[in-house]
N, C-alpha and C positions, 0 to 999 in steps of 0.2 A: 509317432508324433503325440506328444501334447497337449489336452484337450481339457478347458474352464470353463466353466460356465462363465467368465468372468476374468478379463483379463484388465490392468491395469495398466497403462506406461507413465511411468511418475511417481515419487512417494515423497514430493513437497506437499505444503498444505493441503493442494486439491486434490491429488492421487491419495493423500492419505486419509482422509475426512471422507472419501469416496468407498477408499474400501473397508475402512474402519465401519461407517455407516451399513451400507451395502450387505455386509458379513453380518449386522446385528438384525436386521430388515430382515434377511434371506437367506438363514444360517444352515439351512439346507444346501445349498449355492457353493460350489468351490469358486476361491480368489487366487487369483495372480497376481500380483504387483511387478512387473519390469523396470529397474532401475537402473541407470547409467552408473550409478557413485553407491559403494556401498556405504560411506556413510552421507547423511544428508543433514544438512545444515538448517537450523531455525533463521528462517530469509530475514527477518528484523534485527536480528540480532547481529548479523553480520557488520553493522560499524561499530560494532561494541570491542570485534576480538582486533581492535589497534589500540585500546583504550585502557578499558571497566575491566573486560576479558584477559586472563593473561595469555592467553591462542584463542585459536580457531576448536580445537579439543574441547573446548567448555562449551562452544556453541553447537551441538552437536544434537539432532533428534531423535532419541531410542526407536527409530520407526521399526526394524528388526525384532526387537523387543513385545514392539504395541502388536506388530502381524503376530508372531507364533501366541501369545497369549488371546488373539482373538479369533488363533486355527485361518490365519491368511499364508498362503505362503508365498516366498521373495525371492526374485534370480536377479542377479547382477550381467546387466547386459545390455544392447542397444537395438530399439527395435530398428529396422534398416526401411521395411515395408509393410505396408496392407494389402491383403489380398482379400477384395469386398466378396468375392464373388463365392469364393472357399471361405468365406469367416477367421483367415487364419492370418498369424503376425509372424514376420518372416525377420531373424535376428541376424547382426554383420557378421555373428559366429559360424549362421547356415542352417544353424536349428530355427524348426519351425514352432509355432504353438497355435493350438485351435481357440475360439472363443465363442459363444451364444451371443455375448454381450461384450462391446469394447469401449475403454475411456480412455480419451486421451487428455493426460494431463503434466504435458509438456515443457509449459513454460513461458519463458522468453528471454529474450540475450539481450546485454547492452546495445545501447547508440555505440559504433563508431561513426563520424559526419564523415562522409566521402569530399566534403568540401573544406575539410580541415588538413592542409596541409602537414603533414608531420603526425598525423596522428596515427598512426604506428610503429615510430622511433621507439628505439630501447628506452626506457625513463617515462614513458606513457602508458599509464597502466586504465582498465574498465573495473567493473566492481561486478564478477560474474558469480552464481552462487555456486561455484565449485571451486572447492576446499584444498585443492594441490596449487591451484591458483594464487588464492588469497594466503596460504603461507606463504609464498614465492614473494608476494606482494609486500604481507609484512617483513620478510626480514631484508630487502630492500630498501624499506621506509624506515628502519632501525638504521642505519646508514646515510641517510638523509637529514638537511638542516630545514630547507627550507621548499615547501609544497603546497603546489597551485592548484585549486579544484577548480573543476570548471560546472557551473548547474547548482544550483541552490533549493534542487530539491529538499526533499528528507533525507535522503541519503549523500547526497553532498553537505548537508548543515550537520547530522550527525557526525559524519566522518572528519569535520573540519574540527569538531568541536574535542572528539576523542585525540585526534593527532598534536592538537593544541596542550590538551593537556598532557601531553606527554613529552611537553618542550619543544615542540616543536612548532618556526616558524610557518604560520598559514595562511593563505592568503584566500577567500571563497571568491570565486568569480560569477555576475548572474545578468546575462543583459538585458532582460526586464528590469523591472524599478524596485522590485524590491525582492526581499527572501523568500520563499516559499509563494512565488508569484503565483499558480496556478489554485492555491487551495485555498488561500486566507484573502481575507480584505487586505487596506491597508492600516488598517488601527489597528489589528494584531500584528503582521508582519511585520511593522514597523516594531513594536514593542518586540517580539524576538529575534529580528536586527541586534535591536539596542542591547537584549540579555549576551547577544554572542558576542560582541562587541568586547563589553565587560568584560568575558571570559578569556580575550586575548587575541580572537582571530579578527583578523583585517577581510574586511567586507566591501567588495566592489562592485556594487549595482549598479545596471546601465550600461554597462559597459560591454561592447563587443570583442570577441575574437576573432582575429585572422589567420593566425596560424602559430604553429609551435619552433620557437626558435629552437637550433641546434648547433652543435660543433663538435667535431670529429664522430661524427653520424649518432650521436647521440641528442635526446630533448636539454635544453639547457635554462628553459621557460616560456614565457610565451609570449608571442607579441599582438598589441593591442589594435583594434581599428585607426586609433590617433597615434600611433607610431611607437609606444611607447614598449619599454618589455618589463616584465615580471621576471625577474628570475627564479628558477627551479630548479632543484634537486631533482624534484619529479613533480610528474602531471598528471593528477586524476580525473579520466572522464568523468563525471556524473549530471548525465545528459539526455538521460531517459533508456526505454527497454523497448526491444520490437518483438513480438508475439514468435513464437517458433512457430512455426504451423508447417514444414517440410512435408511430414507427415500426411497431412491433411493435403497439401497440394498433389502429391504424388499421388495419395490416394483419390484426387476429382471430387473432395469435398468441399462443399461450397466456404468461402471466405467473404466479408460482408466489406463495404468501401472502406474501412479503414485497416483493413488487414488481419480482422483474428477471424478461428473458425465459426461459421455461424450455428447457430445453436438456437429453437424454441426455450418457453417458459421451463420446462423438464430437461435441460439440459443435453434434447438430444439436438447431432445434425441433420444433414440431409439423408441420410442413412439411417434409417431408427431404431438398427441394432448397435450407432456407434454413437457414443458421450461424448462431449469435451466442454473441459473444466479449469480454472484458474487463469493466467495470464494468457494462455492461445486462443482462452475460449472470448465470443465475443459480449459486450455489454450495454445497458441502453442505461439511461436513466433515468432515477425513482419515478422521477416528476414529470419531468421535460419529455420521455422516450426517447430523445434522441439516444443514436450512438454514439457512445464514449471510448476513449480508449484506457479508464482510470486501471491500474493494475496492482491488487491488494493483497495479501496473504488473508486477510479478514473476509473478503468478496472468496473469493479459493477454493477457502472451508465453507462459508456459506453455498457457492455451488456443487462441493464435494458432496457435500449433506442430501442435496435438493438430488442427485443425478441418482445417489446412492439408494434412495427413497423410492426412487420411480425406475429401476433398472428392470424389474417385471411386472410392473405394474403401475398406471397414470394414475395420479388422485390429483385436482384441480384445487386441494386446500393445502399442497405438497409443491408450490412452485417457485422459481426466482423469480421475482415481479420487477427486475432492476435493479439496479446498484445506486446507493445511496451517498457514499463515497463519503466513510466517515475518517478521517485521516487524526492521528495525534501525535505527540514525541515529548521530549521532555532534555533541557538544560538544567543540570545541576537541581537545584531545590524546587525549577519551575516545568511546568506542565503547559500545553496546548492543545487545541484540539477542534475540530470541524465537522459539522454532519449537514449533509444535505444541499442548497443551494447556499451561495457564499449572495454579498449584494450586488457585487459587480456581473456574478452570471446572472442575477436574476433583472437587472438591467439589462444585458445584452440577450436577454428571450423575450424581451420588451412586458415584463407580467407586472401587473400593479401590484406594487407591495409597501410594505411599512416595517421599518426599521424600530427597535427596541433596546434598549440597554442598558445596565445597571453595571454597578462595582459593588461591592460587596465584602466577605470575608469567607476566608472558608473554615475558621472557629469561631466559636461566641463566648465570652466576651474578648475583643477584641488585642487585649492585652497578655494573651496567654501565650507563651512561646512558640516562637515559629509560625505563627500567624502570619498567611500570605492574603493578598489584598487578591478577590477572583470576579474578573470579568465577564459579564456574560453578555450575549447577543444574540437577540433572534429576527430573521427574514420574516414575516410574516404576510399572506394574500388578503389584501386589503377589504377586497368584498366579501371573503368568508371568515377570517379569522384562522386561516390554516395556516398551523407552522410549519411554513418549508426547507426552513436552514437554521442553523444557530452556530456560534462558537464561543470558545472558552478561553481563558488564559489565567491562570494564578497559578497555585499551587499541586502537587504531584496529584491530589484528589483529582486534577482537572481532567485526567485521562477516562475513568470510571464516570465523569461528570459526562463526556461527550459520548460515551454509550448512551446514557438515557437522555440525549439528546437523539441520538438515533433511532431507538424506541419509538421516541414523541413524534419522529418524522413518519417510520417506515407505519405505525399504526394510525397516520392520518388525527392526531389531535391538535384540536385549536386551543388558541389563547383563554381562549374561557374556558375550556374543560382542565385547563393548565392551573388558571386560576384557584378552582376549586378541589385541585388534586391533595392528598393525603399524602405527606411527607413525613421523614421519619429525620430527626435533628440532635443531636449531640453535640455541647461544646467544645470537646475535643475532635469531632469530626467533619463537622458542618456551621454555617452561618445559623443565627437563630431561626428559630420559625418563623420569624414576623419579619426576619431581613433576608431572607432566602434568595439570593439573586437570580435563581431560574424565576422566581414566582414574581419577583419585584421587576423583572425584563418584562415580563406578561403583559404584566401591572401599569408599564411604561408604554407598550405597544394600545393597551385598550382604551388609555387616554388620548393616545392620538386617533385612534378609531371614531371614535366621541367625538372630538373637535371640528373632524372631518366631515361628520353628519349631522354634527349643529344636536349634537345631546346633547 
């Protein structure tokens, strides 16, 4: 048998960021990475390869590559079990492998709704990140006129948006009230509603499902709460992901109420020679601590890093502190993006806060080509001045913009130290220094601060 200092299961973001780190931390340390799929796919970029992508081939992560060059080595295989008590990982092949130290970073799988009649008809497809699949899938939808997504996540708005352009009729189904219900307010949602719109897909907000019509045992589209039906060539789940945690069950690892593994600030479990990272692992948030179920390739890596860091050693300036849930995308020439509390959760946690917002540009002078008009907005805590949230909307800049929106959140700075922050400004890259819309959002929140306390 076998025997790592260091065993991995996984080599998406989180397995990989884990043992990528990990190997550089402890280069001493032998790595194992155990993968199902030898090759593994970049998770975001998966509604691209209907699109932008000409396959799935181009979406593809040299993860094979990044291990032997940084002396990890890689087996193509499935782990079946854990045996806590041996330290050792038992494969469906029957080969066993020993470990010091184990991470699991596993994943998780599409929704299918057990209360969705039909939802495993031939012509019903999920958006799962394995790659035999998703060709299956596309050249299926190469065959196809006309397709109904169901969920207006991300991955439902991108994939609507890629299939759109590529002639094909779309229809986004979302029975909240609007796009991207869980991440945006409604003054952005709304506003990339309206971009998708433009670009050709038919958007039905509010609207429920009851089940997926059929004939001759095939999906044929879907029918509505109020009787009506959509017709379909095909019908894409995109309706969220449920944490894998098999693994972790079988092995009596604790699991927290919403279903991922539980895990401390260091990323271990209830076992402290065993990790788990990325979507099985669980999450709290930045602000609130509560638990969340947000599931990020972004968060992934950032606990890949954190687990990698502390696999022989705890350091208390090396931890996850919570997930901040900075979410972006982008239509065509425009950009979005979100970090931290949105206004509507920070009403539903009942916290005092004050709202901020400006328009802006995101060149200077305003007349230079390709000049998009950029929104900004910040949540901020009424009694301190803490920015808890913000988001963005203009131009592709806006994706880069909602990182250092995430910065300004995860390092706790307020609107005054905002204020007075040192920016760097270029007319081809940025609004001027004196219209800078993070600063002039600031600038708008501390007025209302003022007013409220009678300065």
């Amino acid at each position: 048998m076998k025997c790592f200092d260091v065993v991995v299961i996984g080599s998406s973001a989180g397995g990989l960021a884990t043992a990528l780190t990990g190997k550089s931390a402890y280069p001493e340390k032998s790595f194992l990475v155990v993968t199902k799929n030898e090759q593994t796919l970049v998770p975001c970029g998966i509604p691209y390869i209907f699109g932008s992508l000409p396959s799935s081939d181009k979406d593809i992560m040299p993860v094979k590559a990044k291990f032997d060059a940084a002396g990890i080595e890689m087996l193509v295989g499935q782990v079946s079990s854990i045996e806590r008590e041996n330290k050792v990982c038992c494969l469906s092949s029957g080969e066993k492998i020993g470990y010091d130290k184990l991470v699991i970073a596993t994943g998780s799988n599409p929704v299918v709704p057990k209360w969705l009649s039909g939802a495993t008809l031939p012509g019903v497809f999920t958006v799962p990140k394995d790659k035999n699949y998703l060709d299956a899938l596309d050249e299926y939808l190469q065959k196809c006129d006309k397709i109904v997504v169901l969920g207006a996540g991300f991955i439902g708005l991108e994939i609507s948006d890629e299939l759109c352009k590529k002639g094909k009729d779309v229809t986004l189904v979302e029975k909240l009230d609007t796009v991207l219900p869980l991440a945006f307010d409604e003054d952005i949602a709304n506003k990339v509603e309206e971009l998708l719109v433009s670009r050709g897909v038919k958007v039905a907000t509010g609207k429920t499902v009851k089940s997926i019509a059929k004939k001759d045992g095939k999906a044929t589209g879907v029918v509505m709460e109020d009787g009506s039906v959509l017709d379909a060539d095909a019908v894409i789940l995109s309706i969220g992901y449920r944490p894998d945690v098999t693994l972790a069950d079988s092995a009596k690892l604790g699991v927290n109420e919403l279903g991922f593994i539980s895990v401390d600030e260091y990323m271990r479990t209830s076992d402290k020679s065993i990790f788990a990272v990325g979507d099985c692992a669980a999450k709290h948030n930045f602000i609130t601590r509560k638990s969340i179920g947000t599931m990020l390739a972004s968060i992934a890596a950032s606990e890949g890093r954190t687990a990698g860091l502390n696999l022989f050693g705890l350091s208390s300036l090396k931890t996850f502190n919570g997930a901040i849930s900075i979410f972006s995308s982008a239509l065509g020439e425009y950009g979005f993006g979100v970090a931290g509390l949105t206004e509507k959760f920070a009403k539903e946690e009942e916290i005092d806060f004050v709202v901020g917002s400006f328009e802006g540009l995101d060149k200077h002078p305003g007349t230079l080509p390709d000049t998009k008009k950029q929104y900004v907005k910040l949540v901020v805590a009424r009694n301190s001045g803490l920015i808890l949230g913000g988001a963005v909307y203009g131009g592709i800049s806006s994706g880069e913009f909602t990182n250092v929106l995430g910065f300004i959140i995860q390092n706790k700075m307020t609107v005054y130290s905002l204020m007075i922050s040192q920016i760097g400004t270029h007319p081809l890259l940025t609004d001027s220094p004196i219209g800078y819309p993070l600063v002039k959002a600031a600038a708008t929140v501390i007025s209302k601060l003022k007013k409220k306390r009678g300065i």
